[in-house]
N, C-alpha and C positions, 0 to 999 in steps of 0.2 A: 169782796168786790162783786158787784152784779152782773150778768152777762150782757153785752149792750142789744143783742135781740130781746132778752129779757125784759131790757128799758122801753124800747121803742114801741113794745107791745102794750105795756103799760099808757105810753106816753098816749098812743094811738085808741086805747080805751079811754083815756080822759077828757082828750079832743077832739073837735073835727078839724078834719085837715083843711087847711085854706086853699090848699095849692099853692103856696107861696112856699120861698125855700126853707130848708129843713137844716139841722145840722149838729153835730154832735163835738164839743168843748170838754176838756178838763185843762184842768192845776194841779201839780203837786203842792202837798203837804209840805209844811217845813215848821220848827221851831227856830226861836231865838234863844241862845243861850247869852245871859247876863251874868254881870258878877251883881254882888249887893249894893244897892244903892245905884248901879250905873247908869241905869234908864234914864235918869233924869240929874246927872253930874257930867253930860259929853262924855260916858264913855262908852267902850267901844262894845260891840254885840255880834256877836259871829252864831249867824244862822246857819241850819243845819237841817237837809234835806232827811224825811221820815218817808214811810212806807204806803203812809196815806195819800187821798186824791176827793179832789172835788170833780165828779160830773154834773153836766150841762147838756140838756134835749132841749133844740129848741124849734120855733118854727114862726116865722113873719105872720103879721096877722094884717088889714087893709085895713086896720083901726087905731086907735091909741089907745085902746086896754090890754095890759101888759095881767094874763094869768097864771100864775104859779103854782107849783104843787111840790113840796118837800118831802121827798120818801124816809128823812128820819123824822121831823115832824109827824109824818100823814096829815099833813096842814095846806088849805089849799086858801091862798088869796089873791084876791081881784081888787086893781086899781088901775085908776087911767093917768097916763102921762103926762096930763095936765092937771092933778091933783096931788101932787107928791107932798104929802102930812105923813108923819112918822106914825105909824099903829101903836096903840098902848097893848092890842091884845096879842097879837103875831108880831112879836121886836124882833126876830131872826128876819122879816121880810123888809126892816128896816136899811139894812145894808144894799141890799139891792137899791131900795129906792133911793137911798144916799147917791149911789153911784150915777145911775140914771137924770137926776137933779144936775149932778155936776157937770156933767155930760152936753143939758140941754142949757147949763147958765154958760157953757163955753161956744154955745152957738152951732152946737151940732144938730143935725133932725134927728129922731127917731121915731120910730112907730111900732104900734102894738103886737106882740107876741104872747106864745103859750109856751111855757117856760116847765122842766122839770131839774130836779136838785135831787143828787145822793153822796154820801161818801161815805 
């Protein structure tokens, strides 16, 4: 795991600051453990927290272009939030945008940021 001054200096080489707010996110890790066949026969899945994490640096932007940068990638991509097409080249940034999509068809606003991802 990286140190989060570590992140932020990073995060702070990649972008310029907008002045808008800033802020740091994670998730734990988990698996699902199944029997054979159950995923898809209703049966039951007992998840099971692991030792992993997802971080998230972010920071508001006064646009609708949402920039990303993946530190296991080293993959950085740019889209605007009124363009949400699935990437053929970058599919790991495809989740996000999924999310984002679902986000704005439920009638929510959002607006552009600069995004960093590790775990």
């Amino acid at each position: 795991m990286q140190d989060l001054n570590k992140l932020w200096k990073i995060f702070n080489e990649k972008f310029t600051d907008t002045g808008l707010a800033k802020g740091t996110f994670s998730a734990p890790g988990r698996v699902n453990l199944i029997g054979e066949h159950t995923d898809y026969n209703e049966g039951f899945v007992l998840p099971i927290a692991i030792d992993k994490k997802i971080i998230m640096l972010g920071q508001l932007r006064n646009d609708r272009l949402i920039q990303v940068f993946d530190l296991g990638y080293k993959a950085e991509v740019k889209f605007s939030l009124d363009n949400l097409f699935p990437s053929k080249k970058d599919t790991w940034v495809n989740y996000l945008m999924g999310v984002m999509d679902e986000i704005q068809k439920a009638r929510y606003s959002l607006q552009g940021a600069n995004l960093i991802f590790t775990s």
